[in-house]
TIVO-2410 file (N, C-alpha, C; in nm, 3 decimals):
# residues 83
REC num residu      c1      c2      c3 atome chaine
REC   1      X  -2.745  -2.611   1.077     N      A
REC   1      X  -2.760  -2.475   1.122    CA      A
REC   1      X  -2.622  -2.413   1.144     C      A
REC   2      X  -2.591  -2.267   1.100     N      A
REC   2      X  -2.488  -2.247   1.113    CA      A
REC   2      X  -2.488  -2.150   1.251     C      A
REC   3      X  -2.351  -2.136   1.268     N      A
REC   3      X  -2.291  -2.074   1.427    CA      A
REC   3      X  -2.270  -1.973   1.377     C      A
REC   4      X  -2.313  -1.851   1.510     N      A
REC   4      X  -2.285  -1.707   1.481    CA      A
REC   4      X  -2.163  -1.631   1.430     C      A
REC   5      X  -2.034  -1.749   1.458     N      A
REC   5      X  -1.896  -1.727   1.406    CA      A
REC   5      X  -1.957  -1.740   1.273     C      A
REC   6      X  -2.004  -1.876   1.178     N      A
REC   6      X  -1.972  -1.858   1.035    CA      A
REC   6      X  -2.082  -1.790   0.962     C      A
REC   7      X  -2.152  -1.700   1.037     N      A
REC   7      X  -2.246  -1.617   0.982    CA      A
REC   7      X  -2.185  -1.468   0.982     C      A
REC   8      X  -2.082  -1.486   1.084     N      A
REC   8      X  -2.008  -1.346   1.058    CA      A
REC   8      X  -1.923  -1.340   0.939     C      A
REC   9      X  -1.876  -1.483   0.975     N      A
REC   9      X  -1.728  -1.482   0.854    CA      A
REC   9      X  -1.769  -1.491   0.719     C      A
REC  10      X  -1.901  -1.556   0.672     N      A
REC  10      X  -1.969  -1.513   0.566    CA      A
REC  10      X  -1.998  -1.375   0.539     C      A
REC  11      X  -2.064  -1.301   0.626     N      A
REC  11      X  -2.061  -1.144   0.595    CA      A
REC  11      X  -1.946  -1.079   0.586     C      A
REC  12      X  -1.839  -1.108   0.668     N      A
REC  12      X  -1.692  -1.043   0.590    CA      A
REC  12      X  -1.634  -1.076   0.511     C      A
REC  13      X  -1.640  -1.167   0.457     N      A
REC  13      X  -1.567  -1.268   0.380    CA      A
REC  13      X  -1.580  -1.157   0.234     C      A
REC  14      X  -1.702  -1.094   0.122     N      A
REC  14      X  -1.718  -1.006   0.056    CA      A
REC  14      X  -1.594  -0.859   0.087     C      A
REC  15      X  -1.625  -0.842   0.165     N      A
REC  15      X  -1.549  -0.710   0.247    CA      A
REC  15      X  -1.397  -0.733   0.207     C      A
REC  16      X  -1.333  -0.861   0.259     N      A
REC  16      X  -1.175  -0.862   0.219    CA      A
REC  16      X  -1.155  -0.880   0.096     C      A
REC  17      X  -1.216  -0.965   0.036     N      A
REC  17      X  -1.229  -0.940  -0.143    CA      A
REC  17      X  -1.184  -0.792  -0.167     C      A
REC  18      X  -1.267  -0.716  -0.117     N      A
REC  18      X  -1.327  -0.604  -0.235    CA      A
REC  18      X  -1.157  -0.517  -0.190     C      A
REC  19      X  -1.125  -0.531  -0.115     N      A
REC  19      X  -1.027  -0.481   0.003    CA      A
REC  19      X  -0.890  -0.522  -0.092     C      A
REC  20      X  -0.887  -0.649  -0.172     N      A
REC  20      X  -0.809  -0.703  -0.229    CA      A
REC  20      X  -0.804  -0.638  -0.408     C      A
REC  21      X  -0.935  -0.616  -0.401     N      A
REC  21      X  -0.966  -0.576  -0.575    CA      A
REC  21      X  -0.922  -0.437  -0.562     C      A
REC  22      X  -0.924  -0.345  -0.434     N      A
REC  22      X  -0.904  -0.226  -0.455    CA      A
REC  22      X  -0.720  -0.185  -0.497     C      A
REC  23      X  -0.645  -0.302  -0.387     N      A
REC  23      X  -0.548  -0.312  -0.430    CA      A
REC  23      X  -0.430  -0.303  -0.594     C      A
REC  24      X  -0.571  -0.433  -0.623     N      A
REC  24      X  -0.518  -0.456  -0.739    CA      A
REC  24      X  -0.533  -0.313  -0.881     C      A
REC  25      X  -0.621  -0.216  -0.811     N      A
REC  25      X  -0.671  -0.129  -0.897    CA      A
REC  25      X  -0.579  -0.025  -0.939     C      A
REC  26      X  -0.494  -0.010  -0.804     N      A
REC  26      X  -0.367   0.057  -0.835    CA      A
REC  26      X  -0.356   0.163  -0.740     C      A
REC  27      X  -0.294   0.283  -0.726     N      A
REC  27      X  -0.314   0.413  -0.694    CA      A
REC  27      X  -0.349   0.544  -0.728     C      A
REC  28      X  -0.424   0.576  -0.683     N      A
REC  28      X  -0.495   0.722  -0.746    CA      A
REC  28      X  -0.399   0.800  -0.770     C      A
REC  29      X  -0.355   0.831  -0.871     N      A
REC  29      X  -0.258   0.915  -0.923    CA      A
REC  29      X  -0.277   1.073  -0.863     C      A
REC  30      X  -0.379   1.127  -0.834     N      A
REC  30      X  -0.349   1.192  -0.708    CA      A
REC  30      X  -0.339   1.226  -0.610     C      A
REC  31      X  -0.322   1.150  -0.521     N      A
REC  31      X  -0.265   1.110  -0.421    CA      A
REC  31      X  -0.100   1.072  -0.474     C      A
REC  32      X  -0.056   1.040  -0.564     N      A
REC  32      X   0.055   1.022  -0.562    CA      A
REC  32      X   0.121   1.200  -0.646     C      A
REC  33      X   0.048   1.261  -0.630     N      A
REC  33      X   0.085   1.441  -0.695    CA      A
REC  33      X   0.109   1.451  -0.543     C      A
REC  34      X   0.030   1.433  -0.446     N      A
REC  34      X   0.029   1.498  -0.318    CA      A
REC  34      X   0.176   1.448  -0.224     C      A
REC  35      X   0.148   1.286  -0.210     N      A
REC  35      X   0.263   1.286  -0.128    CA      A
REC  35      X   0.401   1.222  -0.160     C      A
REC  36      X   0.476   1.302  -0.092     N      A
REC  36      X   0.631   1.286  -0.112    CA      A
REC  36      X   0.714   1.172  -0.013     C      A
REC  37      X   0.787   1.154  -0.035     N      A
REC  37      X   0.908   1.067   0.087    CA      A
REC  37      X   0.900   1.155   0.191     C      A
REC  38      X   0.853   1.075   0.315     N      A
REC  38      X   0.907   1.111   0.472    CA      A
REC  38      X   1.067   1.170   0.460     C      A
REC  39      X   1.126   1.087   0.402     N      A
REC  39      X   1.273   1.107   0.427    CA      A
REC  39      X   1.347   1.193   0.378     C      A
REC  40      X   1.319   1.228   0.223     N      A
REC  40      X   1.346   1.298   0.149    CA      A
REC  40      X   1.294   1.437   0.074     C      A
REC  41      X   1.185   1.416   0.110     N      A
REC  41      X   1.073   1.507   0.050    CA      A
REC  41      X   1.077   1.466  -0.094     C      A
REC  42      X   1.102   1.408  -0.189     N      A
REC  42      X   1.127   1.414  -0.340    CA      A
REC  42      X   1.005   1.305  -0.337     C      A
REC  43      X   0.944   1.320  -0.487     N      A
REC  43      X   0.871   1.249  -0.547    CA      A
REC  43      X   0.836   1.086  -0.557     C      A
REC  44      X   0.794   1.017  -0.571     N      A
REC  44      X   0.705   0.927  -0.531    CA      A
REC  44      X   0.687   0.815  -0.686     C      A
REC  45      X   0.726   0.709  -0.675     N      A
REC  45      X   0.669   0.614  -0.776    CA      A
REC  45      X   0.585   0.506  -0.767     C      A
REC  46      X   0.540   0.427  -0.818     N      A
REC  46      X   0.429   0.370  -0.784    CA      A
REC  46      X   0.501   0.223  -0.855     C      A
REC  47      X   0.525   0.125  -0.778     N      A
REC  47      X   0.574   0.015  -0.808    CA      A
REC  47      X   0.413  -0.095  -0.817     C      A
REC  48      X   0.348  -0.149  -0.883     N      A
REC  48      X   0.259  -0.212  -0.907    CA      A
REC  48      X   0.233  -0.336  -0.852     C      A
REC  49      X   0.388  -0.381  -0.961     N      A
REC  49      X   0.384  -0.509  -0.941    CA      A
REC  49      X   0.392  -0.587  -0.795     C      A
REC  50      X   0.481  -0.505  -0.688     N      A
REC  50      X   0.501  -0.496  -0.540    CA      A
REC  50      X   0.429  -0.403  -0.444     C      A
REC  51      X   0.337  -0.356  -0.532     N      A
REC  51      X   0.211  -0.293  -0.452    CA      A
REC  51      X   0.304  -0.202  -0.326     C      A
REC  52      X   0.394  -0.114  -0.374     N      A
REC  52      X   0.450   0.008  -0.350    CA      A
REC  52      X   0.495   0.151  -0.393     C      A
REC  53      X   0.498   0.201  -0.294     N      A
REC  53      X   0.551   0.382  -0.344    CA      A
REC  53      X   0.696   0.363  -0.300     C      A
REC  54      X   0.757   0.397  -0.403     N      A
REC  54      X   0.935   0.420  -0.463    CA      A
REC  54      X   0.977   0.502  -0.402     C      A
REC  55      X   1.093   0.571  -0.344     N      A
REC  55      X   1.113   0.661  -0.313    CA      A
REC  55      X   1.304   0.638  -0.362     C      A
REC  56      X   1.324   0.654  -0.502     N      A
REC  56      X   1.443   0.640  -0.540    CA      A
REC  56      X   1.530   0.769  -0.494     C      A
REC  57      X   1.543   0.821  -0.432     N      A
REC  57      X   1.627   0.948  -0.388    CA      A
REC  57      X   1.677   0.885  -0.206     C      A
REC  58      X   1.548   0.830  -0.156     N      A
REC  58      X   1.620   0.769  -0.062    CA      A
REC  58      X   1.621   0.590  -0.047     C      A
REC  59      X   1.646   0.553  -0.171     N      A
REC  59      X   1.630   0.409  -0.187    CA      A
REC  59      X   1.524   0.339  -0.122     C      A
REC  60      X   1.419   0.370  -0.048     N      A
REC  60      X   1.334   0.329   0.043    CA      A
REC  60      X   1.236   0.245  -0.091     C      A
REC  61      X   1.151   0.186  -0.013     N      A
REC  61      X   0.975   0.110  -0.047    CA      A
REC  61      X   0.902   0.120   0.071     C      A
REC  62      X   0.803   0.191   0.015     N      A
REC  62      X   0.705   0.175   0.144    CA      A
REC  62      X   0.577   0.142   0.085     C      A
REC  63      X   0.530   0.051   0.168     N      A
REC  63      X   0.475  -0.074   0.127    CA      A
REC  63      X   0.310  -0.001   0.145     C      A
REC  64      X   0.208  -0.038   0.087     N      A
REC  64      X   0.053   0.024   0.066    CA      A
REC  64      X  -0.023  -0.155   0.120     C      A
REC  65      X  -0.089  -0.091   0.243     N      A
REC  65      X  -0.155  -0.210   0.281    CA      A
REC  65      X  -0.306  -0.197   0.296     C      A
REC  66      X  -0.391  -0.278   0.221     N      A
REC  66      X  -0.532  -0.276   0.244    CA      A
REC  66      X  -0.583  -0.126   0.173     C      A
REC  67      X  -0.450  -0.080   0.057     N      A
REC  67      X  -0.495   0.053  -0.047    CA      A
REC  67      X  -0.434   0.141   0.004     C      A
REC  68      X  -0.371   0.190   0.183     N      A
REC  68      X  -0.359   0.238   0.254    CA      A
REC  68      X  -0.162   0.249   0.246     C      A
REC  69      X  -0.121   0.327   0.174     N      A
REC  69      X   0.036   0.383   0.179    CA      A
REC  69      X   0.075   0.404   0.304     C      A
REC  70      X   0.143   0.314   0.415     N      A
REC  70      X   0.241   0.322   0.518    CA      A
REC  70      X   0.365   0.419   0.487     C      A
REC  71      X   0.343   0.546   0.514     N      A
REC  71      X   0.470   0.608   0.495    CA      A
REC  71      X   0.582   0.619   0.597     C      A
REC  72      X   0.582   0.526   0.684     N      A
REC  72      X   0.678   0.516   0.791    CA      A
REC  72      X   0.844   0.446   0.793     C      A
REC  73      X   0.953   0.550   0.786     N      A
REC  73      X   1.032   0.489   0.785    CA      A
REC  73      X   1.041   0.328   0.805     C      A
REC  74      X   1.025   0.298   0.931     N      A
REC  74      X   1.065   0.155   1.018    CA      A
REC  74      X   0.971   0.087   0.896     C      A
REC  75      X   0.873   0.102   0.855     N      A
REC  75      X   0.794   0.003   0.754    CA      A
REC  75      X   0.863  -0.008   0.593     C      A
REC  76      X   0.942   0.053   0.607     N      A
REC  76      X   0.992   0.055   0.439    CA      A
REC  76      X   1.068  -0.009   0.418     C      A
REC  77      X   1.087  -0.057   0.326     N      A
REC  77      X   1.198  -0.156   0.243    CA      A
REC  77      X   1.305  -0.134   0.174     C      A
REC  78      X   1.433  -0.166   0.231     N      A
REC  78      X   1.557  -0.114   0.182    CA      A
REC  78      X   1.544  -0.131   0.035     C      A
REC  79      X   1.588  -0.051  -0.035     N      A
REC  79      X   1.602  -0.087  -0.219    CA      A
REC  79      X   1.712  -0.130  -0.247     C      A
REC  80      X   1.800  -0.033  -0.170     N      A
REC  80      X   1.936  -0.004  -0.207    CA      A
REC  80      X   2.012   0.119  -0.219     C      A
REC  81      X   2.114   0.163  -0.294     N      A
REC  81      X   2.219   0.263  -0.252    CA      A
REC  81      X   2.106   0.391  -0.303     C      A
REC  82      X   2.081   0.504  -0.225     N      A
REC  82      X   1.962   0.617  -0.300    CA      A
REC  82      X   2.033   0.661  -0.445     C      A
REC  83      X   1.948   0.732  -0.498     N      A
REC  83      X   2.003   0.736  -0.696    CA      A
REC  83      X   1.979   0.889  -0.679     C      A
***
């Protein structure tokens, strides 16, 4: 007989999957017309392979978690010198 814990974690267990597939699906390209760099205001790239939005004007990465684009400075990832 199973315990009410692994009857939950069976019912979520589907949920983080799908959470993971959405990831992999990419970004809605508009949503990426809409938003710009916090920092910079300039345009927006879509890094795939690192499941991020670019922000080459202010060298930033800001990282998309659970499909969900963190546009917060303190969360972004140095690139390097802005271009």
């Amino acid at each position: 007989m199973k315990s009410a814990a692994q009857n939950t974690a069976a019912k979520t267990a589907p949920e983080s999957n799908t959470a993971e597939a959405a990831n992999d699906q990419g970004v809605d390209p508009r949503l990426l017309e809409v938003l710009v760099c916090p920092v910079t205001r300039s345009a927006l790239t879509y890094d795939r392979e690192a499941n991020e939005l670019v922000s080459r004007a202010a060298g930033l990465a800001f990282p998309i978690r659970n499909g969900v684009p963190v546009m917060l400075r303190d969360e972004a990832r140095d690139i390097g010198a802005p271009k």
